[in-house]
N, C-alpha and C positions, 0 to 999 in steps of 0.2 A: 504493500500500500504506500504512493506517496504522498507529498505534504503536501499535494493539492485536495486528495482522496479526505486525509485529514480535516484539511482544514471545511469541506463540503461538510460530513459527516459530525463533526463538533458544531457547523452550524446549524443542522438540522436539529439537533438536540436539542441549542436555545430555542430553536421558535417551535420545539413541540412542549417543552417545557413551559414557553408563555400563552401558552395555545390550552391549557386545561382550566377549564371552568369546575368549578367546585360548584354544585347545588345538592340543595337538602331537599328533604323529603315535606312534601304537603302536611301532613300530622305537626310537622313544627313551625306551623303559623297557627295566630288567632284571626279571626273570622267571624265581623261583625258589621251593624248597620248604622245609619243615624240620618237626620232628615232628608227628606228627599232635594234633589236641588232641582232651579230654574232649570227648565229646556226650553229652549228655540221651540215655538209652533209655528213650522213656515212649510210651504213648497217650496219643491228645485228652486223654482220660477222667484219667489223670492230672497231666497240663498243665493242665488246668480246675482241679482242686484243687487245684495248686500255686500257681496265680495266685490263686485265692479264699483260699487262708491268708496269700501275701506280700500282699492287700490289706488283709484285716482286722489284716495285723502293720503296713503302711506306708502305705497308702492307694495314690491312682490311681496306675500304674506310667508312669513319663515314659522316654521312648528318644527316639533320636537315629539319623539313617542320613544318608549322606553320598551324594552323586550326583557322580558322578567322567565327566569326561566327555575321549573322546582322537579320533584322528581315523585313519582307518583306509578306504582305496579313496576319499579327497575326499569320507569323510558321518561323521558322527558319531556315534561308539559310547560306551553306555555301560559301565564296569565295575562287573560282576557277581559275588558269589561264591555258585559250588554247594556245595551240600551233600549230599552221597549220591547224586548223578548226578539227583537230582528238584526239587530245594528251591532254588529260586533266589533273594538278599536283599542288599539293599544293606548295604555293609557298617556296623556303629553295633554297638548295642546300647541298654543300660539305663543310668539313671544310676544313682548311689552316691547318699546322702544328703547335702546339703549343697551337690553339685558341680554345676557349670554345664554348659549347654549343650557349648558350646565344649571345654571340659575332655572333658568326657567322650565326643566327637567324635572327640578327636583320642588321647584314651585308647585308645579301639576301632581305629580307621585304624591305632595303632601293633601293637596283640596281632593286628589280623585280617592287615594287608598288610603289616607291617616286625618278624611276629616274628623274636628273637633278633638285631636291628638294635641293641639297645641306644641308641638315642637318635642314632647314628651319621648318619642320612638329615637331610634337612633338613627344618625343621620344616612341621608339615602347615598351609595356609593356609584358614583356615576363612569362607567367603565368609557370601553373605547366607540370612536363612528363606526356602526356597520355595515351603512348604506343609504345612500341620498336619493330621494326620488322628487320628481318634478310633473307638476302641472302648465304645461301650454298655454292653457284656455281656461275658463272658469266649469266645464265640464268636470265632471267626477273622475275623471279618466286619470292617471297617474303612469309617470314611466320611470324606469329605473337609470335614467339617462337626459340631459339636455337635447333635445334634437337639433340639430346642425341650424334648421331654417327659423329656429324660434330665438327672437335677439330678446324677449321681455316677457318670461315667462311671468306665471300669476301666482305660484306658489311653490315653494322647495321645501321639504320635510326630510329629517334627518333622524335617522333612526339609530341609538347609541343600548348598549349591553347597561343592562343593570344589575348590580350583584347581592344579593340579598346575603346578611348574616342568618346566622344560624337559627335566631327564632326575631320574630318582630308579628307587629297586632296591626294587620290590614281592618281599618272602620271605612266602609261607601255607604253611599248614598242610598238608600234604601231603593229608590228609582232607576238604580243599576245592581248588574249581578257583576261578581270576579268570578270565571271560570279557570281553570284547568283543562286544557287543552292539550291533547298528545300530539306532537309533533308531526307522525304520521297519519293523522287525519287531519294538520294544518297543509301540509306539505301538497300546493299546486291544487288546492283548492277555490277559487279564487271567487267560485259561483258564490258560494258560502260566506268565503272570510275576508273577500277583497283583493287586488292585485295585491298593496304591499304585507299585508299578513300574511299569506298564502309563500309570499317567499321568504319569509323569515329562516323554516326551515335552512335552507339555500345556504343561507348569512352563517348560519351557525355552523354548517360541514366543516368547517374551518377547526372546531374545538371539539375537545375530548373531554367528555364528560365525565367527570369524578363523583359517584355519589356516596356521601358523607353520612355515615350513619347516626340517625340522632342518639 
């Protein structure tokens, strides 16, 4: 073997080494509710114009969604929140003006899965970018890529690893559900869970899953 062989094979090692995700088991979370919050009652048709005024008032709309991942029957589930028994979304949101990434990651994680926590839980640990996807047009439609002809797209979401400690107390909104979700019923489903859910799977081939016994 020479020192090139070497030096290849020692670097494989670092990036399988930084490449293991550590998740626990579902049993070591709590799992609870508390008031219901405001929803939007709009159509498409008025969603489309609300996003066509916040853009001409702010420009392209930037969000943030989190992929939370726990371990459930030895496979790997993701958490999910419904909404209205139909509308399934990672949970994030939009940012503020001014506010980072990260900030506003972990803003959302707190109002969607620790409200009325008061800051009480431990802080949420915001891993690395998985994946950026982009909206063109004010349509639903989302792609995993800017397209060449589009100079002033309408919205960029950015999808970052969240890593959960060993045990923590998820409180929603009584108006949404957290599911667990197995990755192989997320995986390239998209009729179901949307383009960017459905690939999350995808995002994650990358890591090896270490499950941590409680």
């Amino acid at each position: 073997m020479d020192d090139r062989t070497a030096v290849l094979e020692n670097g494989d090692s670092r990036h399988n080494d930084s490449h293991v995700l550590d998740i626990y088991p579902l049993g070591c979370y709590y799992f609870g509710s508390t008031d219901a919050a405001a929803l939007k009652n709009e159509t498409l048709a008025d969603r489309a114009l609300r996003m066509k005024a916040n853009y001409d008032a702010y420009g392209m709309r930037n969000c943030v969604a989190g992929v939370i991942v726990v371990e459930l029957f030895k496979h790997p589930h993701l958490l999910l929140l419904q909404v209205q028994n139909t509308i399934f979304k990672l949970p994030g949101g939009r940012l503020r003006p001014g506010e980072s990434d990260v900030d506003c990651l972990k803003r959302k994680l707190s109002s969607r899965l620790s409200s009325g926590e008061d800051g009480r839980g431990p802080e949420w640990e915001i891993g690395e970018c998985l994946g950026i996807w982009w909206k063109p047009n004010f349509e639903s439609v989302s792609y995993p890529y800017l397209p060449p002809n589009i100079q002033r797209p309408k919205e960029c979401t950015k999808l970052f690893l969240v890593k959960l400690p060993a045990s923590r107390r998820f409180i929603v909104p009584r108006n949404f559900k957290i599911l667990a979700v197995p990755l192989c019923q997320v995986h390239d489903n998209d009729k179901t869970y949307g383009c960017i859910i459905s690939g999350v799977p995808q995002l994650l081939s990358k890591f090896s899953f270490n499950i941590v016994e409680s």
